[in-house]
Structures are given as C-alpha cells and as structure tokens.
FIROKE-19978 format. One record per atom (N, C-alpha, C, O): residue number from 1; atom name; y, z, x. Coordinates in nm, 4 decimals. Layout:
# FIROKE-19978
 num atomo        y        z        x
 NUM    CA        Y        Z        X
...
This chain:
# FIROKE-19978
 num atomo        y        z        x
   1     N   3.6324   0.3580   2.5949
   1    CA   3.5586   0.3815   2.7164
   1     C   3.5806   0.5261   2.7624
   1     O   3.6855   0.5820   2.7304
   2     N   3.4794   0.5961   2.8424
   2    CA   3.4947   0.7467   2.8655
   2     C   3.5865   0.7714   3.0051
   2     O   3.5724   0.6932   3.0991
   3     N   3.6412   0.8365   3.0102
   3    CA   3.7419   0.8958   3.0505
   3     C   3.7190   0.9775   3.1883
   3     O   3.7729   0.9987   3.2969
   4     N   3.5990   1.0107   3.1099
   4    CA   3.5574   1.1213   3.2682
   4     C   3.4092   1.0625   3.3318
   4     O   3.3357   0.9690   3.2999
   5     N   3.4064   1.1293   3.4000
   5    CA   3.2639   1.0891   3.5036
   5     C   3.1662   1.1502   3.4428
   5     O   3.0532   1.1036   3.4571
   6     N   3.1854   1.2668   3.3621
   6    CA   2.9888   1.2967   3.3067
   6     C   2.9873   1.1995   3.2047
   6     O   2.8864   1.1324   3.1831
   7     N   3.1042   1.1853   3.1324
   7    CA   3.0912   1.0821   3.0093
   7     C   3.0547   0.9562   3.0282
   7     O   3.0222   0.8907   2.9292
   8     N   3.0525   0.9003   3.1499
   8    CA   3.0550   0.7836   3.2054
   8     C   2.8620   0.7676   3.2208
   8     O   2.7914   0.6688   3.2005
   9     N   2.8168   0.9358   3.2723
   9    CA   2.6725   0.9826   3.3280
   9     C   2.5764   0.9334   3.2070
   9     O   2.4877   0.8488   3.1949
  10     N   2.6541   1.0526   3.1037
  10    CA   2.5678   1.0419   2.9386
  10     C   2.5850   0.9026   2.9114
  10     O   2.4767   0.8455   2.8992
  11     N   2.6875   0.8271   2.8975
  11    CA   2.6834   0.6791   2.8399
  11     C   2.5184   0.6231   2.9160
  11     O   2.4115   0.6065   2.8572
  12     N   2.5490   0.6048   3.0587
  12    CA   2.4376   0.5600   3.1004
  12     C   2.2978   0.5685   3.0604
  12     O   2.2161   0.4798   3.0355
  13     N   2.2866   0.7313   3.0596
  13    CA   2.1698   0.7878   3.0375
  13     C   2.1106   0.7978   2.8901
  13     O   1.9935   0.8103   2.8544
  14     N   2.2186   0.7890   2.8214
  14    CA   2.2014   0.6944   2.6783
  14     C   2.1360   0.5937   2.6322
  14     O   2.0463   0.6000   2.5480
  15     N   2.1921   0.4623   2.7035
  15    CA   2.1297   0.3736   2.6975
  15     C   2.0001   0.3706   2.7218
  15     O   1.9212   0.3173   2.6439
  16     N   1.9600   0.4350   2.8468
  16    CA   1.8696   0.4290   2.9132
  16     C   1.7437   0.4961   2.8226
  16     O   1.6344   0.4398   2.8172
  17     N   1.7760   0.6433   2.7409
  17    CA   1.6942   0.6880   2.6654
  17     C   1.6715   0.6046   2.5533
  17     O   1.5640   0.6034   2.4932
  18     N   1.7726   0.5324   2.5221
  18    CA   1.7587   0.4609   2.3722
  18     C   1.6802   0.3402   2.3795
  18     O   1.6310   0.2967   2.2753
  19     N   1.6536   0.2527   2.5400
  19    CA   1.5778   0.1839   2.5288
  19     C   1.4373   0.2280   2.5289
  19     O   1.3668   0.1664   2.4490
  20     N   1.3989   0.2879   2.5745
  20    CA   1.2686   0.4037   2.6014
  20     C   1.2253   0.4345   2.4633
  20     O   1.1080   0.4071   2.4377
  21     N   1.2935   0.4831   2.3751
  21    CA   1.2852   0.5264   2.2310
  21     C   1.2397   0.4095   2.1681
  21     O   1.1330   0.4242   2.1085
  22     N   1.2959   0.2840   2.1635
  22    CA   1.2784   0.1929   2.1061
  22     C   1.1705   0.1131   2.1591
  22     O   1.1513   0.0175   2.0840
  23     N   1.0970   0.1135   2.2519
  23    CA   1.0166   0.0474   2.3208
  23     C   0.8384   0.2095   2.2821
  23     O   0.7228   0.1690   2.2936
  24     N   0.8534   0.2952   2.2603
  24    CA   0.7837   0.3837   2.2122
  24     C   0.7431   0.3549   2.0664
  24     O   0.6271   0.3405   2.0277
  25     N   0.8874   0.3465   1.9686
  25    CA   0.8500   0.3411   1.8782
  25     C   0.7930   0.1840   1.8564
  25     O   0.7242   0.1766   1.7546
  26     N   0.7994   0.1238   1.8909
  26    CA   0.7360  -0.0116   1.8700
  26     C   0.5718   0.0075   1.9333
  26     O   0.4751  -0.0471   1.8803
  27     N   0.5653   0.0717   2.0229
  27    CA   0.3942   0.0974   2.0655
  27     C   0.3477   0.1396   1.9457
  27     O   0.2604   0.0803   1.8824
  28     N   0.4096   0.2536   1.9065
  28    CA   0.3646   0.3010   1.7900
  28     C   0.3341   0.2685   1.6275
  28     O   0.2534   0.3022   1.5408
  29     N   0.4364   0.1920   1.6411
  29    CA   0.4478   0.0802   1.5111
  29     C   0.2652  -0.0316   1.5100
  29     O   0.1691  -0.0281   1.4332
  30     N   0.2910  -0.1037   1.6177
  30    CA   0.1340  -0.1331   1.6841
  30     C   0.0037  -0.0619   1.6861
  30     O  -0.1120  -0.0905   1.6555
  31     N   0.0645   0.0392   1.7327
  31    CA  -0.1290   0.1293   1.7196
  31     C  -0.1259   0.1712   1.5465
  31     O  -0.2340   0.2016   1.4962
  32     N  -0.0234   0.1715   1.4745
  32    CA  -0.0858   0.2037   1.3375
  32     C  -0.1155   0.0749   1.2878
  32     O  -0.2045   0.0684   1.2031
  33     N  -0.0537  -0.0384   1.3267
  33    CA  -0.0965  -0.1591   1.2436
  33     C  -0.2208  -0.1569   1.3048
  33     O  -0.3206  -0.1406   1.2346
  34     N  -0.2302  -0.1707   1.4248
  34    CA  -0.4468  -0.2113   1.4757
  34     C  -0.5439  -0.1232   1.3696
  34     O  -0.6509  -0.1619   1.3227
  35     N  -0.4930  -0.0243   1.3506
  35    CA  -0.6102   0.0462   1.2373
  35     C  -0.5815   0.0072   1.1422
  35     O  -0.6834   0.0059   1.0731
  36     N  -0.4761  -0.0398   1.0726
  36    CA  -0.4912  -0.1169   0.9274
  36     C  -0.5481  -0.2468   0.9452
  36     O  -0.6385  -0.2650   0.8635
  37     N  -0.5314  -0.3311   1.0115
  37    CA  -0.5569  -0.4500   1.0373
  37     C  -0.7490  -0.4636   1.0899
  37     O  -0.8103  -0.5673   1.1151
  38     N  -0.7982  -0.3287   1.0918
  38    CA  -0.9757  -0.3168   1.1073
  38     C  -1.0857  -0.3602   1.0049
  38     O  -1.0831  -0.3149   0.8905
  39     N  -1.1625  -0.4298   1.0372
  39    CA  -1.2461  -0.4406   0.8921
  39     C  -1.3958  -0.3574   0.9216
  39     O  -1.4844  -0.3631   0.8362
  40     N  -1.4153  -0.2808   1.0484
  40    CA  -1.4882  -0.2498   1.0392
  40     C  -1.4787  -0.0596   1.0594
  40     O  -1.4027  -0.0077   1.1412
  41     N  -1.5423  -0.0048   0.9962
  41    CA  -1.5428   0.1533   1.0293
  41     C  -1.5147   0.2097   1.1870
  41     O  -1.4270   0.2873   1.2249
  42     N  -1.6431   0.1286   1.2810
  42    CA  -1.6160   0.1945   1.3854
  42     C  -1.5158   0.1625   1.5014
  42     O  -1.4994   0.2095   1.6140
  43     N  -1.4538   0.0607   1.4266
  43    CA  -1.3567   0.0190   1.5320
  43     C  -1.2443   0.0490   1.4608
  43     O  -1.1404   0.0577   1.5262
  44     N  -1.2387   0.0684   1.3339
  44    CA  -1.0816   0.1054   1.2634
  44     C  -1.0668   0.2877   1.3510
  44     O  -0.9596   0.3378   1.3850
  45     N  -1.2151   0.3575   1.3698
  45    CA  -1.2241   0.4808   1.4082
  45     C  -1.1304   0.4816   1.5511
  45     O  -1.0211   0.5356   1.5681
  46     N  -1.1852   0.4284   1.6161
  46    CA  -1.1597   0.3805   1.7744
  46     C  -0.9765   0.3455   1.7898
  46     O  -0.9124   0.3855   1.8870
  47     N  -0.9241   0.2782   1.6936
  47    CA  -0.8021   0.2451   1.6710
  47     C  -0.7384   0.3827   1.6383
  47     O  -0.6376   0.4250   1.6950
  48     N  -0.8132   0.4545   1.5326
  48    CA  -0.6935   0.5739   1.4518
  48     C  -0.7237   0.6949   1.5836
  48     O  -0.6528   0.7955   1.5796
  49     N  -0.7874   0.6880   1.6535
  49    CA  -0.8056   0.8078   1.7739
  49     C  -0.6878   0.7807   1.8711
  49     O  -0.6187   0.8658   1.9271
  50     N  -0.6774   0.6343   1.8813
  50    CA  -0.5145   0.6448   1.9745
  50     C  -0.4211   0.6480   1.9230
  50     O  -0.3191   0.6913   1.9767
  51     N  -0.4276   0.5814   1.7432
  51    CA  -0.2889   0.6304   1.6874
  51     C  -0.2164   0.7268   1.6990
  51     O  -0.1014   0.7478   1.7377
  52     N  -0.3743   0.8353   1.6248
  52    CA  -0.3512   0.9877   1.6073
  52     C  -0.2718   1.0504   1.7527
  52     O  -0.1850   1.1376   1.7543
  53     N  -0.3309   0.9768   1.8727
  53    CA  -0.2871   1.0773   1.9844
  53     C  -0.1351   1.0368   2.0370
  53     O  -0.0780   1.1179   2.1099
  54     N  -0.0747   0.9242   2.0049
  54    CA   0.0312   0.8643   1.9833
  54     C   0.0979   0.9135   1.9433
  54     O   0.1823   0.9669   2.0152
  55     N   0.1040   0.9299   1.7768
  55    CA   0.1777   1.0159   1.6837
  55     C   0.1578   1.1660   1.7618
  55     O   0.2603   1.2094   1.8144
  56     N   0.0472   1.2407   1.7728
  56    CA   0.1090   1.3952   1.8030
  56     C   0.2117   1.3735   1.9330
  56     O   0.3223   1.4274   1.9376
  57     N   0.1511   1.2735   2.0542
  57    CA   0.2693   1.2739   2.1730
  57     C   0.3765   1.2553   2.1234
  57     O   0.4511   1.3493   2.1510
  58     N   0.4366   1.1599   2.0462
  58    CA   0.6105   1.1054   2.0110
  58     C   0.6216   1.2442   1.9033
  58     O   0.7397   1.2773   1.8933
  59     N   0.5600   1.3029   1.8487
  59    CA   0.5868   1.4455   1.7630
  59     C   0.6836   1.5072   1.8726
  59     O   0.8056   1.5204   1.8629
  60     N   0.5967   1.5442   1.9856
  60    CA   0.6276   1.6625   2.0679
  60     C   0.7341   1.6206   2.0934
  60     O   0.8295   1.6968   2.0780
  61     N   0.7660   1.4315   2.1602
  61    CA   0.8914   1.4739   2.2360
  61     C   0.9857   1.4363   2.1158
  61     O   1.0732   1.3570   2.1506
  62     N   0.9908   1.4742   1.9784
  62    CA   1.0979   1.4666   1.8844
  62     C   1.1649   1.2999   1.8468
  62     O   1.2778   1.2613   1.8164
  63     N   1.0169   1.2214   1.8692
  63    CA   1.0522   1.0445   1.8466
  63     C   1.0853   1.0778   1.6967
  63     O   1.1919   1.0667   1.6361
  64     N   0.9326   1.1326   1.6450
  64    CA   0.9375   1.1056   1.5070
  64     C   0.9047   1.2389   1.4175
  64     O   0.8264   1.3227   1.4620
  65     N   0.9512   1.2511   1.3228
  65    CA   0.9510   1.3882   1.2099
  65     C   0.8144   1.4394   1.2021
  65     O   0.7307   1.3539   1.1731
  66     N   0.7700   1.5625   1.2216
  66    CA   0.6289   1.6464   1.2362
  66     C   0.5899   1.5676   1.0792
  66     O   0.4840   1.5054   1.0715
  67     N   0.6610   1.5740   0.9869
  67    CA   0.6305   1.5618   0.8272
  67     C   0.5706   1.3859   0.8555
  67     O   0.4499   1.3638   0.8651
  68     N   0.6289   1.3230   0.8615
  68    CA   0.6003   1.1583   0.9512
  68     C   0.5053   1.1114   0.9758
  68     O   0.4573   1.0104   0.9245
  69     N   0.4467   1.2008   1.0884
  69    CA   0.3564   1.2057   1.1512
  69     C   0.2136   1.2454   1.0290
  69     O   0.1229   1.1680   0.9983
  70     N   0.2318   1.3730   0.9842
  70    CA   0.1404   1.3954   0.8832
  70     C   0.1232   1.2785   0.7736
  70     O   0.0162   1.2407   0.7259
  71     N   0.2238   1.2404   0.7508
  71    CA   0.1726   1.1200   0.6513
  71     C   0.0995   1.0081   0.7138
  71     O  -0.0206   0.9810   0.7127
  72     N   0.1836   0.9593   0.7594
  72    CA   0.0818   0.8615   0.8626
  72     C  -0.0777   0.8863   0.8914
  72     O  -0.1654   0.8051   0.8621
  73     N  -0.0976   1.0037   0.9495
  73    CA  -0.2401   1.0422   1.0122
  73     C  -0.3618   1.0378   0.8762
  73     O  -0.4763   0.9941   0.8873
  74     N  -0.2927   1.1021   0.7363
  74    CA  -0.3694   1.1113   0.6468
  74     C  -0.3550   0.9495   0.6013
  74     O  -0.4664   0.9019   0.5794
  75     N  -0.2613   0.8677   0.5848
  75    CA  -0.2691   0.7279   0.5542
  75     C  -0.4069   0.6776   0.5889
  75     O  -0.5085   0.6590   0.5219
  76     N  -0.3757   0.6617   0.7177
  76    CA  -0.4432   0.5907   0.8057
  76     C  -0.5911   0.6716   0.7574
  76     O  -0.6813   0.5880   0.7603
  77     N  -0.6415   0.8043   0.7154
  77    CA  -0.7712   0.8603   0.7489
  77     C  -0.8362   0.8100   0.6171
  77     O  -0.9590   0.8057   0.6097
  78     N  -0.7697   0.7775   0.5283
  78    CA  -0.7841   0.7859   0.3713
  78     C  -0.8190   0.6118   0.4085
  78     O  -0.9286   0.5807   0.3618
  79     N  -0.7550   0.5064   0.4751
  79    CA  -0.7788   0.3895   0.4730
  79     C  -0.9271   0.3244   0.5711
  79     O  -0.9852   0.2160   0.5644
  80     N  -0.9494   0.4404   0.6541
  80    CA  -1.0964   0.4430   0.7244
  80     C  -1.1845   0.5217   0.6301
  80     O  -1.3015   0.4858   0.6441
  81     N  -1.1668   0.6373   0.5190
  81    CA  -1.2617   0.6536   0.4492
  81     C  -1.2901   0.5621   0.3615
  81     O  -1.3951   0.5798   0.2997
  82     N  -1.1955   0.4195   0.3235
  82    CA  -1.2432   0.3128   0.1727
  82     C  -1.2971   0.2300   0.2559
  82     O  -1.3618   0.1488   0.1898
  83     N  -1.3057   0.2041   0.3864
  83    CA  -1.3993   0.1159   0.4542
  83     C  -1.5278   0.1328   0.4209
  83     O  -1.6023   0.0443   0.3788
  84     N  -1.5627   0.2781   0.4444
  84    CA  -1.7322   0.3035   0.4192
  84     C  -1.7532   0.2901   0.3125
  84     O  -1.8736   0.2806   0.2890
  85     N  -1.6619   0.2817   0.1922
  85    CA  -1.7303   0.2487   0.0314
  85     C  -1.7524   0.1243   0.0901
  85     O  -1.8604   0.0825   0.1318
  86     N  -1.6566   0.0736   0.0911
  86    CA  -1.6802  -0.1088   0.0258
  86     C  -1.7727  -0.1524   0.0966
  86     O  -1.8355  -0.2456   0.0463
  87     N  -1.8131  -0.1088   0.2244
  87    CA  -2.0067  -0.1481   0.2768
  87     C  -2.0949  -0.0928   0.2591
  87     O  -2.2033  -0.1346   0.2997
C-alpha cells in the first residue's frame, strides 16, 4: 500500500483511468465488429465512418498504436470493397 498521499492520489486516479480505457476499448471493439457483421454496402459504409472516427479519436488520446489503427481502417475498407463484388 502507498505510503504517501500523491501515491495514494495516482492509485486512485489509476483506477479511475483504467476503467475509462477499458470501457473505450470495448466501444471500439463494437464499432469494428458492426462493420464486419454488415451485409449490405451502404450500411457496412455508415458503420466504417464511426469506426474510422473512433479509431483516429482513441489514436490521439494514445488508447491504441497509430500502426493499429492503420490496419484496422484498411481491414475494414478492403471488407466493404468485397461487398460490392459479391452483388
């Protein structure tokens, strides 16, 4: 247990960020499954526009790896371009 009073501050404020983190990354986990889980073009579109804006927000505040993020975005763009073949 911490010893001093800021240590006591950060413990708190720890927790507090780590639930936040974990409750983000699970939004996020969600908005990429809704665009895989699309069978149609314009709604898989509609899905990867909030992913995309998802992923750059948790970029900025350092949720998830810039490199991460790039994979993901092209995943996801490459899995809305085989929609329009297969109809």
């Amino acid at each position: 247990m911490p010893h001093h009073k800021s240590a006591w501050k950060r413990m708190k404020t720890s927790k507090k960020q780590n639930l936040a983190n974990r409750s983000n990354r699970s939004t996020l986990k969600n908005a990429v499954k809704n665009v895989l889980v699309c069978t149609e073009k314009a709604q898989a579109q509609e899905a990867y526009n909030r992913a995309s804006q998802l992923l750059d927000h948790f970029e900025g505040k350092n949720l998830v790896h810039k490199n991460k993020v790039a994979n993901q975005k092209s995943r996801l763009a490459k899995f809305i371009n085989s929609l329009s073949k297969a109809e």
